[in-house]
N, C-alpha and C positions, 0 to 999 in steps of 0.2 A: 504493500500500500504506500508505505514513505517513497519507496522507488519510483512508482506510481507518480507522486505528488511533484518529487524533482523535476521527471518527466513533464509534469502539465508545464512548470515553473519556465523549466528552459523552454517550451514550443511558446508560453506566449510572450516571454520575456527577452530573446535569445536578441531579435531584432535590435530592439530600444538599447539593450543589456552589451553590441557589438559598437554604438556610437554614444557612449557617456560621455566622455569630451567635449564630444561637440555639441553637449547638454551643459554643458558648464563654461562659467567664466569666471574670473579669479581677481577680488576686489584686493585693492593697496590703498597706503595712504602713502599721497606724496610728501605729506611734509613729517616723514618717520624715515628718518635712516635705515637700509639695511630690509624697507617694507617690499619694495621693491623687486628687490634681489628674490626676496624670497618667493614674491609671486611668480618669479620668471624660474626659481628653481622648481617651483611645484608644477609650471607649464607644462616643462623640459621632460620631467621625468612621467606625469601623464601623458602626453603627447596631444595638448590642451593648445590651440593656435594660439599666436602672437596678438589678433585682432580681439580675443573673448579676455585678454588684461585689462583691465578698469581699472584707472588712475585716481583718486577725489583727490582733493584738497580739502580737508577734515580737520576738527583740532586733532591732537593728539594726546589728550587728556582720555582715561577711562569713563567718565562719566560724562555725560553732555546733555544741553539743554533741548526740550523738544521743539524752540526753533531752530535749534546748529542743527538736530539732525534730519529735518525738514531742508533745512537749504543747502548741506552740504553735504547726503547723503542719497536720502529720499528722492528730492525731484531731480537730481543732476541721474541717478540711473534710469529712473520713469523716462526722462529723455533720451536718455541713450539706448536704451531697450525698443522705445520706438523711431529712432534713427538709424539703429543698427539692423533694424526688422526682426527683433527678438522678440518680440511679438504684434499683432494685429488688432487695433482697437476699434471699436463701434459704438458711436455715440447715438446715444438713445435721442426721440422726439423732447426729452424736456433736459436735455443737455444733460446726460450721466455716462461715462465711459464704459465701455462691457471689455474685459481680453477675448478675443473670439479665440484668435492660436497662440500657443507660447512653443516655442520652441527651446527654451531657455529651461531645465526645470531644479539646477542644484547651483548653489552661489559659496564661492569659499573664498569667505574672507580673512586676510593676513593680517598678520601681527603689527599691529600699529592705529588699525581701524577702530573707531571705539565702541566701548563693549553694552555701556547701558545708560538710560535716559531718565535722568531724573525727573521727579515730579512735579508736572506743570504748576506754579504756583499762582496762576492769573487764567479764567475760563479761556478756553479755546475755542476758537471760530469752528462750528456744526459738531462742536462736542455735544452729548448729552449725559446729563449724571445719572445714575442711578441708584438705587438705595444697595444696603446691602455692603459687606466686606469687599467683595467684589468687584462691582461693576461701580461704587467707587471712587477707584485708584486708577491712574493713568502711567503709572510707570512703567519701563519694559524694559528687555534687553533690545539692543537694536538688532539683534540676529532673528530673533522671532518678528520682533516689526516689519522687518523687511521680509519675513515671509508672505505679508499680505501685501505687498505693495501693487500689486496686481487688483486689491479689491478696491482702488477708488475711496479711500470713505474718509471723511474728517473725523469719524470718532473714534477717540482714542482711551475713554474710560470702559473700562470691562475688558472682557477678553472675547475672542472670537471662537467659536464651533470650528473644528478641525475638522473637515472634509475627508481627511485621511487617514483619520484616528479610526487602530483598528483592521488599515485597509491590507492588502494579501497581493498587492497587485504594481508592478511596476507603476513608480508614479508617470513617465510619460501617456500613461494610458488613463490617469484622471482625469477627466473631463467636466468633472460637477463645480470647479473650481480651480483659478489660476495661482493653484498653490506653488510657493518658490520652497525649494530646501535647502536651508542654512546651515552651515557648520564653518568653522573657524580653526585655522590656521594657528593657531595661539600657545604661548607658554610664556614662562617667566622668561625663557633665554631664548637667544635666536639659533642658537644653536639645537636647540631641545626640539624646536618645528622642524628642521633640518632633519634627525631623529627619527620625528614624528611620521615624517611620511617616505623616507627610505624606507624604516621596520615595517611600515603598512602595505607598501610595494611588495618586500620582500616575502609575507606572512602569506601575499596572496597567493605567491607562489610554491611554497614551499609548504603551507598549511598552520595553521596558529595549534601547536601540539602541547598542550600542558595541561594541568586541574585546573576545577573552579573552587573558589575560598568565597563559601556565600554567608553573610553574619548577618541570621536575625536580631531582633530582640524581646523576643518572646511576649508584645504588646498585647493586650488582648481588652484595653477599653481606651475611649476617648476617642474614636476613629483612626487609630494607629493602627490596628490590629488588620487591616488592607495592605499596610506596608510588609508586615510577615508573611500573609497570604503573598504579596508578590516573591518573596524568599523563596517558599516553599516553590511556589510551580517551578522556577528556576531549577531546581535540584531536580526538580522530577523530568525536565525538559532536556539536562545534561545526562540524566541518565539514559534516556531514550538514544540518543546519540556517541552513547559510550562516551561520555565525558567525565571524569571520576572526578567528584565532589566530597571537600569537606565543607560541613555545614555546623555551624557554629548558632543553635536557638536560644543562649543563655541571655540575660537583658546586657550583660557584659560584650564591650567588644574584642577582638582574638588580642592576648594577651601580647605586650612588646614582645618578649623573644620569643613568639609560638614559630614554629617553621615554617615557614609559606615559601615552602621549595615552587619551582616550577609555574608559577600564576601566571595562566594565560588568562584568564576571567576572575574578577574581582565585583562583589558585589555587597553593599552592607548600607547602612545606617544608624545611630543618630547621632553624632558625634560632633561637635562645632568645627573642632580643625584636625588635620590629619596625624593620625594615633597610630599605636599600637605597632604590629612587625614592621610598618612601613617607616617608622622611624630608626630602624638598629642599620647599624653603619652599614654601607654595602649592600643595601636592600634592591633591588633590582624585578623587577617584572620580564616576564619573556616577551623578548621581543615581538610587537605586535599585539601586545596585550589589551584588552578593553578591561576599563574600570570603571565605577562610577560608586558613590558614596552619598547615599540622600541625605540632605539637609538644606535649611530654610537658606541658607548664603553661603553654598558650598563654592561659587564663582562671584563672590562678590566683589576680587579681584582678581587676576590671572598674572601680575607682577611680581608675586610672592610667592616663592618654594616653600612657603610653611604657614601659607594662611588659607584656609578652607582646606578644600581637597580636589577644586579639579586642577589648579597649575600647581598642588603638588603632586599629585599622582602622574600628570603626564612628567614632570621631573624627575621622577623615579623610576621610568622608563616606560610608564605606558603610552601605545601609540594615540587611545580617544578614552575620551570620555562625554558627561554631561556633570552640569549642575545647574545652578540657579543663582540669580546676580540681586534680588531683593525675594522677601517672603513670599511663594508660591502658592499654600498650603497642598498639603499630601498628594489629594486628588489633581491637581493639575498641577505635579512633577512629573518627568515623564516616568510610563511604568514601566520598571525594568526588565519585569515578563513580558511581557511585549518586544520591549527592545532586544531582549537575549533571544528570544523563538525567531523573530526574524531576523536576526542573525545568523543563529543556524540554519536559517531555510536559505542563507544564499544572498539576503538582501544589502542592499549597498548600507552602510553606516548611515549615510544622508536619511535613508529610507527608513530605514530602521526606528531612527531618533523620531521623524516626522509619525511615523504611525504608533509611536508610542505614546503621542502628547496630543493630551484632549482638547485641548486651547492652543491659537497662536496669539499675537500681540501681545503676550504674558514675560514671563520672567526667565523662562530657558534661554539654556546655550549649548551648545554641542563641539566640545576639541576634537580635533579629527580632521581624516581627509574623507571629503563627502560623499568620494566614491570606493574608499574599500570596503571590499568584501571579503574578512576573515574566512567564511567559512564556504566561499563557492565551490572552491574544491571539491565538495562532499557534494557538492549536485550533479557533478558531471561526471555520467558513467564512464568517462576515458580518465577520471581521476589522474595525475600523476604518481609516481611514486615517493613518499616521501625519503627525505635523507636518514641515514642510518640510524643518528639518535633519537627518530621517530619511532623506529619500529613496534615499541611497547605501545603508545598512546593509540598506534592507526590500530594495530591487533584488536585492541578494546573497542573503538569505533565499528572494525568490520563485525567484532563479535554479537556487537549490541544491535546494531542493524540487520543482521541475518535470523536472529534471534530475537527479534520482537515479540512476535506471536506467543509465548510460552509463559505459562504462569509463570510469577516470581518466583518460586518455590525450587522448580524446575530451572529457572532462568541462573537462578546461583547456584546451583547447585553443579549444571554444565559448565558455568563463568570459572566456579572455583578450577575445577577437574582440569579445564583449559590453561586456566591461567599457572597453576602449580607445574604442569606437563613443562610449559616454558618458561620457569620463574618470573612470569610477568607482575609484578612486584605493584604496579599500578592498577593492575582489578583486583588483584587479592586485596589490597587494602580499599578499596571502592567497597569491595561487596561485604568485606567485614564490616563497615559502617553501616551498612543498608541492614544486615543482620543485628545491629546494634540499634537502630532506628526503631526495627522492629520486635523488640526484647527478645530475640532469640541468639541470647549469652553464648551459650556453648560454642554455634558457631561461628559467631563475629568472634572470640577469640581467638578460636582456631586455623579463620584466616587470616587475621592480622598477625599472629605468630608467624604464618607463611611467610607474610606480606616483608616481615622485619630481617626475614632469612636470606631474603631475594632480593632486597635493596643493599649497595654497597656506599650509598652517600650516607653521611652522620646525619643530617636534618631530616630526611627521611627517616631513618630509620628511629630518630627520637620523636618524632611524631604518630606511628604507630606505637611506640611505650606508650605516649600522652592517652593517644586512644583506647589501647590497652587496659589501660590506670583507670579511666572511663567505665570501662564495661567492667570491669572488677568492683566499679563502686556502687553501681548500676545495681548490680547483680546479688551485692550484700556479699561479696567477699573483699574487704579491704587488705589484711592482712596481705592477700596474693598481688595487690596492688604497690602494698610497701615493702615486700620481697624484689620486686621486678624494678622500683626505683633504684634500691638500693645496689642491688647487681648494676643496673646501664650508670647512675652515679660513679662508682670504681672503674668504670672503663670510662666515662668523657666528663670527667671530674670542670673541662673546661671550656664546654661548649655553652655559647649564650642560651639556649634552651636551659641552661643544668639549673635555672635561678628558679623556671616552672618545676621541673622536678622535684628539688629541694622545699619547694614550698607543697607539694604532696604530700612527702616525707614527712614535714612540720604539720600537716595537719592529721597524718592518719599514723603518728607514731603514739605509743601509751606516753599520756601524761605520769610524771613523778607525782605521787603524792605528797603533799604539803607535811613538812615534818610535826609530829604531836604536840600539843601544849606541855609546856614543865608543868607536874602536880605543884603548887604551893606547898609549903611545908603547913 
């Protein structure tokens, strides 16, 4: 059936999906050093013509007033779009513009261009207010702004119905609306864009092969308890695609030195600024990685490697992400199950982010190049082959694909037998977890033993102890929990990990009893 679905994906998409370039054009600012360059390296390596670079003359401050980005954004590419016949407009009987064609449908703007529009503080010509949290506020990022720039409309309080929220379908083939899809060029260094979109090229090629680290928080009132539900499907979505997940439901986020070997997919929430493994020296994402961290101003700037989390995460080596550059609330963040499924099914990042987010004119943004596609690989039955140090990740892929159909039960039980046959070290601890998920003790231990026999890296292998330690606590045997620290303590007495072990040790060793009172005489 999945086979199936690629199939349908590539016949109606294959067309559109052979000419993205020349669906895109690549914004700068000229009065930003080095904006420039970068638009024309990102040309170069797309194969994006000379003539779809768009020059403004913009401030170059992050924040800008909603008339700088009316006059120095807005209508300078409304004009150029219809000078360059990037799309075709129709004016109604009482004077209203319609888009009839767009041929334009992904915009990626560069480092220098600015990122959000503060709030009009004087009413605005054909604004209307409305009541409500909502509709309001008039602020935005300019990256979502300029997704509607195609609707004609002076109002700018509220946010707008996304046409594409939801949608399955390459966007040149929307037609209900002349939506534009925005994503951004952007990091704290120019170097790091530079980065961003070599790894993204490369991953297309070679295939994005690592885990997902997906951290709930275990929310379950106040309407937070949607942002778990999007966790969960995520896990369930990587599993389908043999992607081995650790998941993380505690309301805690993954601890500084927890292992996060290998992260191609990072996914979490609710944290103000970037925590936890991503901060130990030397932290790294694999190349090509997508990240994303919800919170209310996780982009409230992108000049700062340690403020929020999307210009730190893409610093730390991921190629894209999303966040949000003023208060969003939950529901119109984008959702991250949404953005992960369509990624796996093959859709460009552009696309991805767009069908995840219920509103445009709102408060997203999206780091990225607007047209990779991590996972297309996995659509095209002439697949390539991946390089050597893939072989365990694609194994688990092809496994989980051929093997859809079969109960779970059934499903690990073959995964184990497979995966032990060729010490694949990467399902065995997948499916130990899933047997952990499911309180069936015995054998999540049993493969995670495997899992720690058949991994030859330290962080691996001290990450299956953690899990381990887990299901031993789980299970109501601690003792066997503070046996198994104690043993891997004696052998890596000095791995950053050892500070989480050590503190197992400290909570699950017998306390000394407080010495007696002296009798008085």
């Amino acid at each position: 059936m999945r086979l199936l679905l690629f199939v349908f994906l590539l016949g109606i998409g294959a067309a559109a999906a052979e000419n993205l370039p020349a669906q895109t054009i690549v914004v700068f600012n000229t009065a930003v050093p080095d904006s420039e360059a970068l638009a024309r390296f990102y040309a170069e390596k797309r194969g994006i013509a000379a003539d779809h670079l768009v020059g403004l003359d913009c401030p170059s401050e992050e924040e800008i007033s909603r008339e700088q980005y009316d006059t120095t954004i807005a209508e300078p590419l409304r004009k150029m779009f219809e000078e360059r016949q990037w799309w075709h407009i129709h004016e109604t009987p009482d004077g209203e513009k319609r888009v009839q064609t767009l041929a334009i449908h992904f915009i990626a703007l560069v480092r220098g261009v600015p990122l959000k529009i503060r709030p009009a503080a004087t009413p605005y010509p054909g604004d209307t207010l409305g009541g409500g949290p909502i509709q309001s506020r008039n602020e935005a990022s300019v990256d979502s702004e300029l997704s509607t720039i195609g609707f004609f409309t002076r109002q700018i309080s509220g946010a707008v119905t996304n046409p594409y929220f939801q949608g399955f379908r390459p966007i040149a083939e929307l037609t209900a609306a002349p939506v534009l899809l925005v994503t951004r060029l952007d990091a704290p260094e120019t170097a790091t864009v530079r980065r961003m979109i070599t790894d993204a090229i490369e991953a297309e090629k070679n295939g994005l092969w690592g885990r997902a680290f997906v951290d709930g928080t275990h929310e379950t009132s106040g309407g937070k308890e949607v942002g778990d539900a999007w966790m969960r499907a995520i896990v369930d979505q990587c599993h389908k695609d043999g992607v081995p997940v650790v998941f993380d439901d505690s309301p805690a986020i993954f601890p500084d030195a927890f292992p996060m070997s290998d992260c191609a997919l990072y996914y979490g929430w609710y944290a103000g600024n970037v925590a936890g493994p991503f901060n130990q020296p030397g932290f790294k994402f694999v190349p090509g990685a997508i990240a994303a961290h919800i919170h209310s101003y996780s982009a409230a700037t992108l000049r700062d490697a340690n403020s929020g989390w999307a210009g730190p995460l893409v610093s730390r080596g991921a190629a894209a992400t999303v966040g949000n550059v003023y208060e969003p609330y939950l529901e119109l963040t984008a959702h991250l199950d949404i953005l992960n499924d369509r990624l796996l099914h093959g859709f460009t990042f552009a696309e991805s982010v767009s069908m995840s987010s219920r509103v445009l004119s709102w408060m997203g943004v999206a780091l990225g190049d607007p047209l990779y596609r991590p996972y297309l690989n996995w659509t095209q039955i002439d697949s390539k082959t991946p390089p050597k140090s893939a072989a365990g990740w694609r194994a688990y892929h092809d496994f989980a694909i051929k093997n859809s159909k079969l109960e779970p039960s059934d499903y690990r039980t073959q995964a184990r037998v497979a995966a032990a046959r060729t010490r694949n070290g990467i399902m065995l601890e997948d499916i130990g977890l899933m047997e952990m998920r499911d309180a069936k003790f015995s054998n999540a231990i049993a493969a995670l033993e495997q899992a720690r026999g058949a991994y030859s890296k330290r962080d691996d292998i001290i990450r299956c102890v953690l899990e381990e330690c887990d299901v031993f606590r789980k299970s109501g045997k601690p003792s066997r929990a503070l046996d198994l620290v104690r043993r891997v303590l004696r052998i890596v007495p000095e791995s950053p990990a050892a500070q989480l072990l050590h503190k197992i040790e400290s909570d699950l060793a017998p306390k000394s009893s407080p010495p007696a009172a002296a009798s008085p005489y």
